[in-house]
N, C-alpha and C positions, 0 to 999 in steps of 0.2 A: 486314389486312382491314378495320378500321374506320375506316382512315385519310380515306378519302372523306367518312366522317361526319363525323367529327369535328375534323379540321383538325389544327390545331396545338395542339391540347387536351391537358394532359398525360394525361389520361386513355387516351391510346392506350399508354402506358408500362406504366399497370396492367394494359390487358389484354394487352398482348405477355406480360409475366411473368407472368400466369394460363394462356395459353396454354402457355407453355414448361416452365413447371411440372407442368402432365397430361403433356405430349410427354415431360417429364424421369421423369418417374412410370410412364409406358405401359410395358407387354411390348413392345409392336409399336407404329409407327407408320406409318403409308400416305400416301403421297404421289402425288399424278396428274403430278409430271414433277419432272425431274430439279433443276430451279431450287432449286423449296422444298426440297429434300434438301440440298440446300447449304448453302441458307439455315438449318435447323436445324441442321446438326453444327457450323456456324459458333456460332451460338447452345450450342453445348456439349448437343445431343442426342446420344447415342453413336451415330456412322451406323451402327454393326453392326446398329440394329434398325428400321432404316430404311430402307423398301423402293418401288419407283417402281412402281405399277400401271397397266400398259397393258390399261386396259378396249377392251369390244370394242361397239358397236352396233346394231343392227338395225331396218330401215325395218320398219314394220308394217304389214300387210298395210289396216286401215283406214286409211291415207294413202292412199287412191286417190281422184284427181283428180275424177272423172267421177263416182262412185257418192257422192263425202260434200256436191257442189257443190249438194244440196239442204238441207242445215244451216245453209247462210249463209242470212243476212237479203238478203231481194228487191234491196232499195236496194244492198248490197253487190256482188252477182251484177251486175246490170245494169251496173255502173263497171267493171268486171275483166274483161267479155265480148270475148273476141279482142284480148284488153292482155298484155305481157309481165308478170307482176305480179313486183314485189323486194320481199320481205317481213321485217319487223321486230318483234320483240317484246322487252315490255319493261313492267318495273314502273315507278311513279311515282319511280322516284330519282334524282341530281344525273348520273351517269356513262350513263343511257339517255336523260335529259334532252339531253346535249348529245351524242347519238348523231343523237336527233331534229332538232336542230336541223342537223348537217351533213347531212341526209336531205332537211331543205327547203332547203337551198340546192340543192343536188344535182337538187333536182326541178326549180326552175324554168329549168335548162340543156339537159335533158333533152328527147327527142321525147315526145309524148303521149300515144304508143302505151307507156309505160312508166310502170305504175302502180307506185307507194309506199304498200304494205300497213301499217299500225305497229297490230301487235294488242297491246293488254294497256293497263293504268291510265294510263302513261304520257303519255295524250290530255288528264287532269285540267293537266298544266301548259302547253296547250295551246288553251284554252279562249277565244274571242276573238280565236286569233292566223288570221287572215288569209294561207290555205297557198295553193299550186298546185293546180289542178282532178285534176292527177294525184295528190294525195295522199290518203287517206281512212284517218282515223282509228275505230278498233271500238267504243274504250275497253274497261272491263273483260270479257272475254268469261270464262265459268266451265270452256270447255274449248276451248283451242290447237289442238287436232288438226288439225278442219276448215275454220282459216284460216291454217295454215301448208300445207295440203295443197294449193293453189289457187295455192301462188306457184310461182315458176321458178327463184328462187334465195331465198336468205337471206343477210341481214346483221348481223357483229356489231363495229362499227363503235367500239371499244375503245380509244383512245391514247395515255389517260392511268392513273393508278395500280393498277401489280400488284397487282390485289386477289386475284391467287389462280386458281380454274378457273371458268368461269364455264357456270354453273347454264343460259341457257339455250340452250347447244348440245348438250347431251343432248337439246334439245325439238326443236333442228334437227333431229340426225342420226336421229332415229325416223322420220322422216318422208322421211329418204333422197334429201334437197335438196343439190343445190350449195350451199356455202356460200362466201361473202365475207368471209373476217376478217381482220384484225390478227395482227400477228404474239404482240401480250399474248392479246386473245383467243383465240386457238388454245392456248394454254398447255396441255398436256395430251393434246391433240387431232391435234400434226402428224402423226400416220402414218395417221389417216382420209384415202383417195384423193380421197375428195368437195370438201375444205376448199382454199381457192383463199386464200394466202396474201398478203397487201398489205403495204407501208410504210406508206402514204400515202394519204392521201383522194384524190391522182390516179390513183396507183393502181388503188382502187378505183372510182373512175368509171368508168376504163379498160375495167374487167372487166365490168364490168354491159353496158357497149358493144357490146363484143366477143359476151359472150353473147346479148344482144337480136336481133345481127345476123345471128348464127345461128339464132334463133331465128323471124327474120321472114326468111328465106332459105326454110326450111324450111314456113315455112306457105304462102309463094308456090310453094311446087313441088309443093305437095298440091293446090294450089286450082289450078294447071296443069294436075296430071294428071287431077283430077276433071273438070275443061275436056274434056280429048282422049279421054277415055272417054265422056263424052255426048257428043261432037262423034262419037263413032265408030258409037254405039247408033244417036244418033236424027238422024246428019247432021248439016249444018250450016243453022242458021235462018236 
């Protein structure tokens, strides 16, 4: 877990054997997937009390699109209006840092009808960096709800160090989004129906593609049929 921090520091030694030591001490121990169960009996945790918890999630009922789109700040509303939005969150640290950055590469490939949301502090190592019109940064907002509820997907763009289950797709799956992950990030998470699993940053281009395209299929056939119902009420002008 602290290995992102801290590098090659022996310090990550101390705290493996602090950890192992509670884990070696527990009645029970809980694990969110099958890996780290491994990884402790390996570590000499007795796997008899080591058990794999498949939790379960539920979208809430405040993720609704339409009724929370008045929470967002004006300036944000107005960019995301009839935009596919891909949404991102994340704290100020080195592994959503370089999330971020395959996000702006990603954007400037990208149609522009494809907004890149990135909610949360994450913005602070970003300051002066010169993005894509399609990008827009929140920085710290005090509540996710109502800027994860506004996207079309979500991404957790993950590829480097198993650090474990990651904290914020529980924020995803409340809110009952497709998501985009890695196959580290899903750790925990494969048997949610929602999570669209990648290798690869082509990968996940791929998928965002795919989904936009259905997306903007689908708003051409609404704005068709709105078409041939006024064209049927009031004739043709």
């Amino acid at each position: 877990f602290y290995e992102d921090k801290l590098g090659h520091n022996p310090l990550i030694n101390v705290y493996k054997a602090i950890e192992l030591s509670v884990c070696k001490a527990a009645d029970l121990v809980i694990c969110f997937n099958p890996y780290d169960r491994e990884r402790l009996a390996k570590d000499g945790v007795s796997s008899e009390k080591i058990i794999v918890w498949k939790f379960n999630a539920q979208a809430e009922r405040s993720c609704d699109k339409e009724n929370i789109l008045s929470r967002i700040p004006l300036a944000i509303r107005s960019r995301i209006e009839n935009k596919f939005v891909v949404g991102f969150l994340g704290a100020n640290y080195t592994l959503n840092i370089i999330a971020v950055k395959y996000i702006l590469k990603i954007s400037e490939k990208l149609p522009k009808d494809i907004v890149f949301l990135i909610i949360g502090s994450v913005a602070e190592a970003f300051k002066g960096v010169k993005v894509s019109s399609n990008v827009i940064f929140t920085g710290y907002v005090e509540d996710v709800k109502p800027y994860l509820a506004i996207t079309n997907v979500l991404l957790n763009l993950k590829f480097t160090s198993d650090t474990g289950i990651e904290a914020k797709m529980f924020d995803y799956l409340s809110c009952g989004k497709l998501i985009i992950s890695t196959r580290i990030g899903a750790v925990g998470f494969e048997h949610f129906p929602n999570i669209i699993i990648v290798d690869n940053l082509k990968d996940a281009v791929r998928e965002i593609v795919r989904l936009y395209r259905e997306w903007s299929t689908k708003i051409k056939s609404k704005t068709r049929g709105l078409a041939l119902m006024g064209r049927d009420l009031y004739g043709e002008v």
